[in-house]
C-alpha positions as CSV (number, residue, x, y, z in Angstrom):
1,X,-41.5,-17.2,2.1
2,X,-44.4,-17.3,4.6
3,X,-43.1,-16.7,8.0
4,X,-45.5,-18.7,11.2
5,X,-48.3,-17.1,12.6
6,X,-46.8,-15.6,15.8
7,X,-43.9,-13.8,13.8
8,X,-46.4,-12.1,11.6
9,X,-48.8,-11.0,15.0
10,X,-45.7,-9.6,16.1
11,X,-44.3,-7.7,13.3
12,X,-48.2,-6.2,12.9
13,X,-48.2,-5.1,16.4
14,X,-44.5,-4.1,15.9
15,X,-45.0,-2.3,12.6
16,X,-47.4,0.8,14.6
17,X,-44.5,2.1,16.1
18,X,-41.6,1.0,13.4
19,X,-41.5,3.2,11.1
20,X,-39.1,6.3,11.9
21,X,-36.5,7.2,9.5
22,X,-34.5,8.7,12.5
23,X,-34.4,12.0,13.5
24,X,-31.1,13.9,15.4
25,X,-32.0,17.1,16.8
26,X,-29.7,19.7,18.9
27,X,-27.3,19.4,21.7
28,X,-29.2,22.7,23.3
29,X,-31.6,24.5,22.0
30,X,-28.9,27.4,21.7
31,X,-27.4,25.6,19.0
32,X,-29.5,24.4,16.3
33,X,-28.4,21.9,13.7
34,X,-26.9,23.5,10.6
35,X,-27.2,22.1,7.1
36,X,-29.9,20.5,5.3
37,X,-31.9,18.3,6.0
38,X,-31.6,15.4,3.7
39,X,-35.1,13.6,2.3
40,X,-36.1,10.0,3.4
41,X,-34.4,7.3,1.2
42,X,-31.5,8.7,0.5
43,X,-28.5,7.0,-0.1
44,X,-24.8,6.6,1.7
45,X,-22.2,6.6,0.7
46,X,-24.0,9.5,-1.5
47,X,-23.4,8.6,-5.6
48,X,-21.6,10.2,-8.1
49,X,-24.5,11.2,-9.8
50,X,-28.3,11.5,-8.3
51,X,-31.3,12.9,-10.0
52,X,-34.5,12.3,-7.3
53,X,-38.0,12.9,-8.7
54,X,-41.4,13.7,-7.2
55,X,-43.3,10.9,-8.3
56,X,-43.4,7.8,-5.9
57,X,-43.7,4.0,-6.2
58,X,-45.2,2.1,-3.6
59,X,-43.5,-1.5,-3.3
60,X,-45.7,-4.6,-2.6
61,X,-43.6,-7.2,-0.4
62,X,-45.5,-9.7,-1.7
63,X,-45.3,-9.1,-5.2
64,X,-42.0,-7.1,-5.6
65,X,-39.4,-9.0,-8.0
66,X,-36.1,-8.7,-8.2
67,X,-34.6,-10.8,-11.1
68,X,-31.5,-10.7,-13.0
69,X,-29.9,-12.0,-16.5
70,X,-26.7,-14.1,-15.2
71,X,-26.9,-17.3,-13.6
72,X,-24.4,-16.7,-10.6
73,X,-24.3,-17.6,-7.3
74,X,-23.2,-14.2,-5.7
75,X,-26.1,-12.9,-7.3
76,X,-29.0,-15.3,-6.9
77,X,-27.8,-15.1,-2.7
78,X,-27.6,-11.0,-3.1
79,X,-31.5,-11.2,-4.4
80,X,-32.3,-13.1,-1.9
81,X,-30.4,-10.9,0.7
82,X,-31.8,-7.7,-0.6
83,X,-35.3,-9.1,-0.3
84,X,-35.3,-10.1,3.3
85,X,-33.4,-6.0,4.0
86,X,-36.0,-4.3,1.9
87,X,-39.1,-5.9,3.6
88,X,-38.0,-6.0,7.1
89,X,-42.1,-5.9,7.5
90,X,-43.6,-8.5,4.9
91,X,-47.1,-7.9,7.1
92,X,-47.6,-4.5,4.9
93,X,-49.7,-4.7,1.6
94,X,-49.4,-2.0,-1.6
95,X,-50.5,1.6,-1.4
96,X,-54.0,2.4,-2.8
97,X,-52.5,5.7,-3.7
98,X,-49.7,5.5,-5.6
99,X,-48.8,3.3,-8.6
100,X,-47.1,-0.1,-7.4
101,X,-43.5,-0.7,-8.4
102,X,-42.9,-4.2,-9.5
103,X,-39.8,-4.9,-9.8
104,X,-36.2,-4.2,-10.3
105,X,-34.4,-6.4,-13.5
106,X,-30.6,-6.3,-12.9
107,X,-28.4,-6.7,-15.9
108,X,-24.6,-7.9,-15.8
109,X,-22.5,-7.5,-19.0
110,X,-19.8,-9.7,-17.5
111,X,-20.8,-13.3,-16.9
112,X,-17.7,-14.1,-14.7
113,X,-18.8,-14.9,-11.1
114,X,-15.6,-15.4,-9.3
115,X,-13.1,-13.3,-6.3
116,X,-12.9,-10.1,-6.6
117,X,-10.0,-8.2,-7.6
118,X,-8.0,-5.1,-6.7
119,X,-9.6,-2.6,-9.7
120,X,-12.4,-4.1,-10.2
121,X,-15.3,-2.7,-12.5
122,X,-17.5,-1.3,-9.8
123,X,-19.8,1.3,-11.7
124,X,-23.6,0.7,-12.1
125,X,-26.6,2.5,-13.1
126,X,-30.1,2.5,-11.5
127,X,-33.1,4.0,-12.8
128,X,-36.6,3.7,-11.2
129,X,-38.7,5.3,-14.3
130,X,-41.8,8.0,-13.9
131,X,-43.4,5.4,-16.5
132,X,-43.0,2.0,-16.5
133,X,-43.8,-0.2,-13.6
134,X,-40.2,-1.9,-13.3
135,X,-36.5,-0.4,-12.3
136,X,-33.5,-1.2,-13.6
137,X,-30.0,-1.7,-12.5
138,X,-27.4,-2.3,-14.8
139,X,-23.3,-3.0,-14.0
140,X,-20.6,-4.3,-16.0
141,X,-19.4,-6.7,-13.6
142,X,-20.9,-8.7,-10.4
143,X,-19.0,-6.2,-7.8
144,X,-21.0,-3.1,-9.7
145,X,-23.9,-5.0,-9.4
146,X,-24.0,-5.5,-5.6
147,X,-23.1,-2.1,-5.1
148,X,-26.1,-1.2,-7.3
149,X,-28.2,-3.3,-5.4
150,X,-27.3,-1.8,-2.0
151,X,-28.0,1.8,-3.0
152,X,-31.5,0.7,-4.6
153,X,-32.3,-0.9,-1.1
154,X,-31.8,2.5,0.9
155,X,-33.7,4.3,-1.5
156,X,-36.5,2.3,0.0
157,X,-37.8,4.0,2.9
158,X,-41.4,3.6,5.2
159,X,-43.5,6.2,5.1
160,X,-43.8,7.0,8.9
161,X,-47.4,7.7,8.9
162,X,-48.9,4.9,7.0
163,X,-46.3,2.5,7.3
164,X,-45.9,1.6,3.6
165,X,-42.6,0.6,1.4
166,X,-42.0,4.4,-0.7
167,X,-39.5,4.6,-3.7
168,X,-39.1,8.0,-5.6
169,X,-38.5,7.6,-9.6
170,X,-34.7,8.1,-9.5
171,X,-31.9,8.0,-11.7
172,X,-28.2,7.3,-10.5
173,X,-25.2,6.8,-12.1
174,X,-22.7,5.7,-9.7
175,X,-18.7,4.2,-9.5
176,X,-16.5,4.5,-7.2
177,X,-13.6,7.5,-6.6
178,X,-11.2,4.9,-4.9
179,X,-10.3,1.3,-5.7
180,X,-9.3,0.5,-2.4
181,X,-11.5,1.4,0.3
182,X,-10.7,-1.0,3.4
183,X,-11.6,-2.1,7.0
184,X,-8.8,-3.2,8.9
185,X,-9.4,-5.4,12.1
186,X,-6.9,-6.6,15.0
187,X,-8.2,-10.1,16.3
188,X,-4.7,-10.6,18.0
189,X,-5.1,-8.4,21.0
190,X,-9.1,-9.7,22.1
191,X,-9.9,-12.4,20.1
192,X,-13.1,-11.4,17.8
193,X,-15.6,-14.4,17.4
194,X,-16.8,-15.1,13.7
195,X,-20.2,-14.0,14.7
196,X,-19.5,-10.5,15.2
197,X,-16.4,-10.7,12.2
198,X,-19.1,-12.0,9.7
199,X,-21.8,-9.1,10.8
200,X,-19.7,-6.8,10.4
201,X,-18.7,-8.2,6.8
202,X,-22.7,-6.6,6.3
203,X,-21.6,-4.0,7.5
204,X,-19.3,-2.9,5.1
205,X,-20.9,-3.9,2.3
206,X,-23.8,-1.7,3.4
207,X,-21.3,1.2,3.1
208,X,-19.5,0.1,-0.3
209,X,-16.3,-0.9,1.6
210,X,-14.5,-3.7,-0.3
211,X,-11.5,-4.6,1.3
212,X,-11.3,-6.7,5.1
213,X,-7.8,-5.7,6.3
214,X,-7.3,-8.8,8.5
215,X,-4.2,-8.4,11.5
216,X,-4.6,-11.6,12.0
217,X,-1.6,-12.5,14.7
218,X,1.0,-10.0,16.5
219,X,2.6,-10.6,20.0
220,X,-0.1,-11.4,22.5
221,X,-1.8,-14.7,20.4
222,X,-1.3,-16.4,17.3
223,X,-5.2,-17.3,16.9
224,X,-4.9,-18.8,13.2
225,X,-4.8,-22.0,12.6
226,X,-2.0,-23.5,10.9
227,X,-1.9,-27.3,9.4
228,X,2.0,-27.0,8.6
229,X,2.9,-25.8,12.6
230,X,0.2,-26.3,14.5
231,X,2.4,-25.5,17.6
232,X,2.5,-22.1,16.8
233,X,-1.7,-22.1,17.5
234,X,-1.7,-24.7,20.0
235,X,1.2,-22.5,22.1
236,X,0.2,-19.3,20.4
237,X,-3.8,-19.0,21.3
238,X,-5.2,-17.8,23.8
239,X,-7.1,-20.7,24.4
240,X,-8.1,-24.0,22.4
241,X,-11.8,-22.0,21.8
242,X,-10.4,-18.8,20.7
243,X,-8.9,-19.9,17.3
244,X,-10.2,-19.2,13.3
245,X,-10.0,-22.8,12.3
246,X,-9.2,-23.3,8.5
247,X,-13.1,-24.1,8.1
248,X,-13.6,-20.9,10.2
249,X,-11.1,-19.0,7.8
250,X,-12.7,-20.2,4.9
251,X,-16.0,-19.5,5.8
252,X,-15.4,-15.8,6.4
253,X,-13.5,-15.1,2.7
254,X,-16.8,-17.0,1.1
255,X,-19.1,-14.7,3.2
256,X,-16.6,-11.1,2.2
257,X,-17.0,-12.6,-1.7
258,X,-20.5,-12.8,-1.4
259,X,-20.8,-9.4,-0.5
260,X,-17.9,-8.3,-3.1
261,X,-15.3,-7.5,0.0
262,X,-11.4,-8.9,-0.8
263,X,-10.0,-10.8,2.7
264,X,-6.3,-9.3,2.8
265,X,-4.6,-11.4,5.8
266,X,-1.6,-9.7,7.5
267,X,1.4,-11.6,9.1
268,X,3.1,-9.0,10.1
269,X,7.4,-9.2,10.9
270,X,10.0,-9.1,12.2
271,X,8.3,-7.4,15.1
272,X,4.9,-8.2,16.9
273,X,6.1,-11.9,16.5
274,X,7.0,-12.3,20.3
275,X,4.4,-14.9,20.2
276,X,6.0,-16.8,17.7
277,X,8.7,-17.7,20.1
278,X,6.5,-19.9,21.6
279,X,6.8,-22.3,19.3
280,X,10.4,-22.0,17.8
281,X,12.2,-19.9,20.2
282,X,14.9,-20.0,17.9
283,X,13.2,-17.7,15.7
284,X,13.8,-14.6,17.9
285,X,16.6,-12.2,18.7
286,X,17.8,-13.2,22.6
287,X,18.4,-9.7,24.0
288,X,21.1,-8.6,26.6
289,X,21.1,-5.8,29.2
290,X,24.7,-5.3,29.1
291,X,26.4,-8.9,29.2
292,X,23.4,-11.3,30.4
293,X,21.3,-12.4,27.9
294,X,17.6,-13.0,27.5
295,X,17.2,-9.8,29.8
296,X,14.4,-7.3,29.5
297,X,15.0,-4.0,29.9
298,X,11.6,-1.8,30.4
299,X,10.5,0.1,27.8
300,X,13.6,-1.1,25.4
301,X,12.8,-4.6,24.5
302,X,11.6,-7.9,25.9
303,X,13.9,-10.6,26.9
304,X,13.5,-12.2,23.3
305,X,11.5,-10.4,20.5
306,X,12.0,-9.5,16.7
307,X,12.6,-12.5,14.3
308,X,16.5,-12.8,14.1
309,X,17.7,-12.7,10.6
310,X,21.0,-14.1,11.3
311,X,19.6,-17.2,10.9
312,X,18.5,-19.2,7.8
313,X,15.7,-21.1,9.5
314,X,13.7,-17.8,10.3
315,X,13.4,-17.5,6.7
316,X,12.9,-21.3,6.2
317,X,10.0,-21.1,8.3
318,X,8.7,-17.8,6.9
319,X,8.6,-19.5,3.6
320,X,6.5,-22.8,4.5
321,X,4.1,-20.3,6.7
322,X,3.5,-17.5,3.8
323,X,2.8,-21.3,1.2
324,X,0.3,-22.1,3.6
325,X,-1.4,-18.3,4.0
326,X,-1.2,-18.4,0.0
327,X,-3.2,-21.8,-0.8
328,X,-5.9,-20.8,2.5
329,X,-6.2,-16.7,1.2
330,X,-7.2,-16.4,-2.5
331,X,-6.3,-12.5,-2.6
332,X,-3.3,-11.6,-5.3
333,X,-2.4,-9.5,-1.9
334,X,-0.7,-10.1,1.4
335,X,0.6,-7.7,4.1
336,X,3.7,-7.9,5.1
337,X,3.7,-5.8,8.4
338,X,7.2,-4.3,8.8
339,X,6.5,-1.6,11.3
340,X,8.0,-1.0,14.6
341,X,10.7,-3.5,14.4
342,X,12.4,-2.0,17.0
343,X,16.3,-1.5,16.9
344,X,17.1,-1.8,20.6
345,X,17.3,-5.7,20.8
346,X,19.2,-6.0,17.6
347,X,21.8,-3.5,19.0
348,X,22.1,-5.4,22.4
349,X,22.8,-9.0,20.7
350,X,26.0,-10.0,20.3
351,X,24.7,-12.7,17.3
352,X,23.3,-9.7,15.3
353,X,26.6,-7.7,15.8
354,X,28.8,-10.3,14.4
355,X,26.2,-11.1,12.1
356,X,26.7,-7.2,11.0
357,X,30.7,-7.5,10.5
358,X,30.4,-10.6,8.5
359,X,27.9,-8.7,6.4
360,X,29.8,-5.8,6.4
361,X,26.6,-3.9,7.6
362,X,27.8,-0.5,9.5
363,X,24.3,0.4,10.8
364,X,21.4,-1.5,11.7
365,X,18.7,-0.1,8.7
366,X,20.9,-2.9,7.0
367,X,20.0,-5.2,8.8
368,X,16.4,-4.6,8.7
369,X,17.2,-4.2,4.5
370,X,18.5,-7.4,4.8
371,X,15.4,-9.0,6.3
372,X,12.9,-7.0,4.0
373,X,15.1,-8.3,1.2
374,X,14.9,-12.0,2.2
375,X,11.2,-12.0,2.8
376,X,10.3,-10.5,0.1
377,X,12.4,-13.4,-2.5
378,X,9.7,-15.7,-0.5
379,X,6.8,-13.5,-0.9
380,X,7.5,-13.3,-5.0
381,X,8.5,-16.4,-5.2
382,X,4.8,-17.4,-4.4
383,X,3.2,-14.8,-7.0
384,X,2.3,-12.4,-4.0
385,X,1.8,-8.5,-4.5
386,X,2.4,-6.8,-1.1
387,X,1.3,-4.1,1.2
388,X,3.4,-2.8,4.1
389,X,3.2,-0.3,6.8
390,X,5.3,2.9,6.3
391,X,8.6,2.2,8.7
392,X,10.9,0.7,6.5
393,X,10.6,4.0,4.6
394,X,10.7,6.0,7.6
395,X,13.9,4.3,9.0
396,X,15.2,5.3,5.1
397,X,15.4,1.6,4.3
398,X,15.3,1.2,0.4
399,X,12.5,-1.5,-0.8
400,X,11.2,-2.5,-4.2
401,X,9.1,0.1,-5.9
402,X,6.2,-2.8,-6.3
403,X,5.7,-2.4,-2.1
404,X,2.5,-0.4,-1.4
405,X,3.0,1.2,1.4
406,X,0.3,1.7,4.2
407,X,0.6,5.5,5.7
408,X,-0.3,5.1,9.4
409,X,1.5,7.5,11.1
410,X,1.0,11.6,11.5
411,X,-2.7,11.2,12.7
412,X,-4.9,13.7,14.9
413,X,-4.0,11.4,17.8
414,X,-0.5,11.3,16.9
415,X,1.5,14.0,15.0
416,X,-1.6,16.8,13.6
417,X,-1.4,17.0,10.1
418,X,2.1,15.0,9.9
419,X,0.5,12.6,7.7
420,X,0.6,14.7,4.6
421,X,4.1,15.2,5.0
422,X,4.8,11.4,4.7
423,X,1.9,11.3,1.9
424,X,4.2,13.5,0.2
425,X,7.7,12.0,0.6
426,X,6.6,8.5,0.4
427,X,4.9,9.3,-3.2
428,X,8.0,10.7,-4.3
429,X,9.7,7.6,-3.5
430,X,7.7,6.3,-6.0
431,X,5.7,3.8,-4.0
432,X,1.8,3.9,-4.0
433,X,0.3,4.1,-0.7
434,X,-3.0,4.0,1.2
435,X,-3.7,5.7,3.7
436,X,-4.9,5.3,7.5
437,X,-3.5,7.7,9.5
438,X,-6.7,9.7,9.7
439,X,-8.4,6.8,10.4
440,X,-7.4,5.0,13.6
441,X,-10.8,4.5,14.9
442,X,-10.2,2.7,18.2
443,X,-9.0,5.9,19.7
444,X,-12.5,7.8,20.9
445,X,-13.5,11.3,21.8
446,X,-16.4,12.7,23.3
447,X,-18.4,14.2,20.8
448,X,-18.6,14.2,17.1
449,X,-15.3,12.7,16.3
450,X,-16.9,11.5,12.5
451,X,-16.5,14.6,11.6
452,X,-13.0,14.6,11.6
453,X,-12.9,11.1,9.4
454,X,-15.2,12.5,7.1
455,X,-13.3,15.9,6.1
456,X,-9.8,13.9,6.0
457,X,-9.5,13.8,2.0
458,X,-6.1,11.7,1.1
459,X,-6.0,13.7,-2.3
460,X,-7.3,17.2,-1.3
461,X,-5.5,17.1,1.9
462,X,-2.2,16.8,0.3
463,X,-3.2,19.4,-2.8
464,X,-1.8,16.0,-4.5
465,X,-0.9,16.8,-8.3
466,X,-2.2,15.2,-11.1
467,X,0.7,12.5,-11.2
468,X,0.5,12.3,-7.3
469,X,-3.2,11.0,-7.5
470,X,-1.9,8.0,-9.6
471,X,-0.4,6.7,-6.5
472,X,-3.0,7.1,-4.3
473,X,-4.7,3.7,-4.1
474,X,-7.2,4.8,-1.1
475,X,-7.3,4.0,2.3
476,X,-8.7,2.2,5.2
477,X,-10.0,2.7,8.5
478,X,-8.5,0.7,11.5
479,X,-9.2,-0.7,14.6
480,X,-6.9,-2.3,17.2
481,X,-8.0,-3.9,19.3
482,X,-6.3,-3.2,22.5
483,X,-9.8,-1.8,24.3
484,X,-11.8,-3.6,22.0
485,X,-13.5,-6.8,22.0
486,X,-16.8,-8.4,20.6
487,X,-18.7,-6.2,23.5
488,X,-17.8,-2.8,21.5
489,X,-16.1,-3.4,18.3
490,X,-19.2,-3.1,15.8
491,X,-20.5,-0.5,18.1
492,X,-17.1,1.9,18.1
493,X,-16.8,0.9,14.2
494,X,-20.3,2.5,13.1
495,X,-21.4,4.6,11.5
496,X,-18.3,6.2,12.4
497,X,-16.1,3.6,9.6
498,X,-19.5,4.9,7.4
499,X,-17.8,8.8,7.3
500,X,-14.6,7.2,6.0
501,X,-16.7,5.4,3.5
502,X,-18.1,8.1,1.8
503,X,-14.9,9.8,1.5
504,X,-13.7,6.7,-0.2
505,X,-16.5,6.2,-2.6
506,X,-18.3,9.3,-3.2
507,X,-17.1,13.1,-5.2
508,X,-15.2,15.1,-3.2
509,X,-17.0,17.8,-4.7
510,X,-20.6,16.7,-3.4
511,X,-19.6,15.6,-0.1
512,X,-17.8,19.1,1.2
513,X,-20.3,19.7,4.2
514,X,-20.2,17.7,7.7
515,X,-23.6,19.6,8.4
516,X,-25.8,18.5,5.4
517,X,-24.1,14.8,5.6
518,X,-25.1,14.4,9.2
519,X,-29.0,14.0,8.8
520,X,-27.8,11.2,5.8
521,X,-25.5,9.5,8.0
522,X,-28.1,9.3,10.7
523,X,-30.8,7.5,8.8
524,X,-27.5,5.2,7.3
525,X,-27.0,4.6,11.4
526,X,-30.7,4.3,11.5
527,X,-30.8,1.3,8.7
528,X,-27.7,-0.3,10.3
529,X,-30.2,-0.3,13.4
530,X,-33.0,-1.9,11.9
531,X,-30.7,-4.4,10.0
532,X,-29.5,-5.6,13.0
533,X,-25.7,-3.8,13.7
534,X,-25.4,-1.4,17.1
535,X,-24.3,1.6,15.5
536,X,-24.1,4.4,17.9
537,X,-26.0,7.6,17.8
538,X,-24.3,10.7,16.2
539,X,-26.0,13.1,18.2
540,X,-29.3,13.6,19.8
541,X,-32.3,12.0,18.5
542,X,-34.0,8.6,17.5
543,X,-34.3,5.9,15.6
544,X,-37.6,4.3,16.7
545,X,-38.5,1.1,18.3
546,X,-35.5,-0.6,16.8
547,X,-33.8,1.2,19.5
548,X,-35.8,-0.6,21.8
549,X,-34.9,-4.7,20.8
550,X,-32.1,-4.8,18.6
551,X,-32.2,-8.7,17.7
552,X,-34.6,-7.8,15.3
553,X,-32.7,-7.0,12.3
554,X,-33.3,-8.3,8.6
555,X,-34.0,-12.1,8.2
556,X,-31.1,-12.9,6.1
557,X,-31.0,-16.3,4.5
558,X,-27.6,-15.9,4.3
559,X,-26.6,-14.7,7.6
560,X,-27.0,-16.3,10.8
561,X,-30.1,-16.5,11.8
562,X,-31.2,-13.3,14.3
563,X,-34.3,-14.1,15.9
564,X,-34.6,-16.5,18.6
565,X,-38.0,-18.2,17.6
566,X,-38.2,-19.3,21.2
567,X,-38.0,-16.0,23.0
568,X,-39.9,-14.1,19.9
569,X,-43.2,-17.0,20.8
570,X,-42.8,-16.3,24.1
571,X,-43.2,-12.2,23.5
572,X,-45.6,-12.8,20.6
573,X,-47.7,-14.5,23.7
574,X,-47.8,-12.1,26.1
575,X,-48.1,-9.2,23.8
576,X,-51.2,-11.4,22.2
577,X,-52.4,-11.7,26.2
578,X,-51.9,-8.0,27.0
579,X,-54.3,-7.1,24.0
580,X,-56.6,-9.6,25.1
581,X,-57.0,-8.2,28.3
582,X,-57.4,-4.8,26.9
583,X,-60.0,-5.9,24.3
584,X,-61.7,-7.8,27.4
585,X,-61.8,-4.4,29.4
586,X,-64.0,-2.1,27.3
């Protein structure tokens, strides 16, 4: 692609002062940075396997090829994808001193080309030879493929002082340790505009994540829009702007499957539905303080809140709103929520006490039994498999052993340590789980708080026996969104989510020392830079002049398009005036 005159002036003025890798340095002088010191181009999340030669290619953007065997979609976009990330600077020509590196041939055993899949093949192998002129990347499936194809694109890296595209003659063999390794995002609280969902969809396929956790709805806005109700979005949204259309909804899971990242929506109940109420008040509990109903009572319960499972229509309902989740969300997976139904309303309702005696229900975990037990008939009755967060089994609330089970509680911020202990019992229950409690990345401390994700190991940390690690699925890192909105979401998310997604992917083994890993996460925060994400700094340090303008990222045929061409013409000017001027003044 040949890119207009004023975008190449500027990128060749631009590219004198581009190239840093990124370098942190101490807090004071007193306290030098431990570790060592990891070599340009090297990779995060780090692979299983890594053997990194001396000899180096240089890469010609012109003439570089990336080509592959299968005829697929998700590929022939990730070629073109990789290309515009690689050469951020196509201005550059080849190195006169090294031997030119001209392409890489990518080879797919499986010819299938569809959604990806909870245990999907995700191994590949990359070799850049010390003879031959072209690499190789070869992966059973698609997903192996992309992941291959990101790890070959950070072994790229600019030589700072002459500015040319450097590859060492490497050999990686590469899958990873987890099968889940999610991002879970709260667009209920602030909504999140599509924009800022879809970049950070980059994002995590940068760092090998492959599963967008979506809390789509809880109590404060209903932003999704549904065809079969569309009173609970017209009453439940914010506003008429601040909705995920269908198209919207649509568009995102296209964009996750290009990039190999499953779209797992969340509709979570019986709590966090207050909003619900909205549009069938009939579908929540009226609570009393004492005799008068529809009464809030601080810090107990609303005036009306948890879905009341007295009644048939709540389930009625349920059942034509999961039907219409199912046909929009291809995943075999939904989550079901569960947590925090709260038992104080319930208890203050005359309609759920007689409800109880004609049940013959003694205590109220029945009740909640009862509603997990209803749901879920509608849940299998559509084919779904199911996630949950870890309350019913806390409020010792028998469900079906097919229920993953999301750990969220016993965090730093929360209950030190406590989430081993629920690791523990919960495995014993004989449910598999991921885990999150280590991971609740809206809270923020001053410091370097990734250090704390990183060396949270949901295997090691439990000293998990070989039958216990079968349960383990992985884990996710979240963020609610109470404090966060699309002015500091990507920004709070990186490259601190990146810690949690090397302890996903990579050998526990390999990846044992916080001080060695922080000069590798660093130039992972400096490539999110340059690609166009705000990732904030780890420590002290720089990046380089992406610091300076960060709407230049990677030109991404597939993204949205970064650059304005209006404003970039307009610098390209006065830059091409202010070295005018100069030339005119010797």
């Amino acid at each position: 692609m040949k890119y207009p005159l004023f975008w190449r002036l500027y990128l060749l003025i631009l590219s004198a002062i581009s190239y840093t890798q990124g370098h942190v340095t101490y807090i004071e002088p007193r306290y030098p940075l431990k570790g060592e010191r990891s070599p340009p181009g090297s990779p995060w999340p780090l692979p299983r396997t890594w053997t990194r030669m001396t000899l180096q290619y240089s890469l010609s953007p012109d003439h570089f090829e990336l080509k592959s065997n299968l005829n697929c979609e998700i590929i022939e976009a990730a070629l073109l994808r990789y290309r515009g990330l690689i050469f951020i600077d196509r201005s550059k020509t080849i190195s006169p001193k090294h031997k030119e590196l001209e392409s890489l041939k990518v080879h797919i055993d499986d010819t299938r080309c569809g959604y990806p899949k909870f245990g999907d093949n995700e191994k590949y192998s990359l070799t850049i030879p010390d003879k031959d002129a072209s690499a190789s990347l070869r992966a059973k499936t698609v997903w192996g493929a992309l992941r291959g194809l990101e790890t070959f694109s950070q072994l790229v890296y600019i030589d700072e002082k002459t500015g040319y595209y450097l590859i060492n003659s490497t050999r990686i063999e590469d899958w990873p340790r987890f099968s889940y390794r999610g991002i879970m995002i709260d667009t209920a609280r602030h909504f999140i505009p599509m924009k800022v969902l879809l970049k950070n969809l980059d994002a995590m396929s940068w760092n090998k994540f492959n599963v967008f956790h979506w809390h789509i709805i809880d109590d404060q806005s209903f932003p999704m829009e549904s065809k079969v109700f569309p009173n609970l979005t017209k009453l439940g949204a914010y506003n008429d702007r601040l909705i995920y259309t269908q198209k919207d909804i649509k568009q995102l899971i296209e964009y996750a499957r290009f990039r190999g990242i499953r779209v797992i929506p969340e509709i979570d109940t019986p709590g966090h539905t207050k909003v619900m109420g909205r549009a069938f008040p009939s579908l929540l509990t009226t609570c009393y303080d004492g005799d008068t109903p529809a009464q809030s009572v601080y810090s107990k319960h609303s005036s009306h809140e948890n879905l009341n499972p007295a009644r048939n229509e709540t389930f009625e309902i349920l059942r034509q709103l999961y039907t219409e989740v199912k046909n929009l969300f291809p995943d075999d997976f939904i989550h079901l929520g569960m947590d925090e139904a709260y038992y104080d309303c319930w208890k203050s309702s005359p309609e759920i006490r007689n409800f109880m005696d004609t049940k013959r229900f003694t205590e109220m975990k029945q009740v909640e039994k009862y509603y997990i037990d209803r749901t879920l008939e509608n849940i299998k009755s559509l084919g779904y498999k199911y996630i949950v967060w870890q309350d019913p089994i806390d409020n010792n609330v028998t469900i079906s052993k097919d229920a993953i089970v999301e750990v969220w509680k016993g965090g730093p911020h929360h209950e030190k340590d406590g989430w081993k202990r629920h690791v523990k019992e919960i495995i014993a229950r004989r449910h598999k789980i991921i885990l999150s409690s280590c991971w609740y990345l809206n809270y923020i401390h001053y410091g370097e708080d990734w250090r704390s994700y990183y060396n949270c190991d949901p295997v090691l940390g439990v000293n998990a026996t070989d039958e216990e690690k079968e349960f383990i699925l992985g884990g996710e890192a979240c963020m609610w969104s109470e404090y966060v909105d699309q002015v500091n979401l990507l920004s709070r998310l990186w490259p601190r989510a990146s810690a949690v997604a090397e302890r996903l992917w990579s050998h526990p083994g390999d990846t044992n020392d916080s001080d060695s890993a922080l000069f590798r996460l660093d130039e992972q925060r400096c490539r999110m830079l340059r690609r166009g994400v705000e990732a904030q700094p780890l420590t002290n340090g720089y990046c380089g002049s992406w610091e300076l303008d960060l709407q230049f990222g990677a030109l991404d045929s597939s993204s949205m398009q970064i650059v304005n061409n209006q404003s970039l013409f307009l610098s390209s000017f006065i830059l091409l005036i202010y070295f005018v001027t100069v030339f005119k003044s010797f």
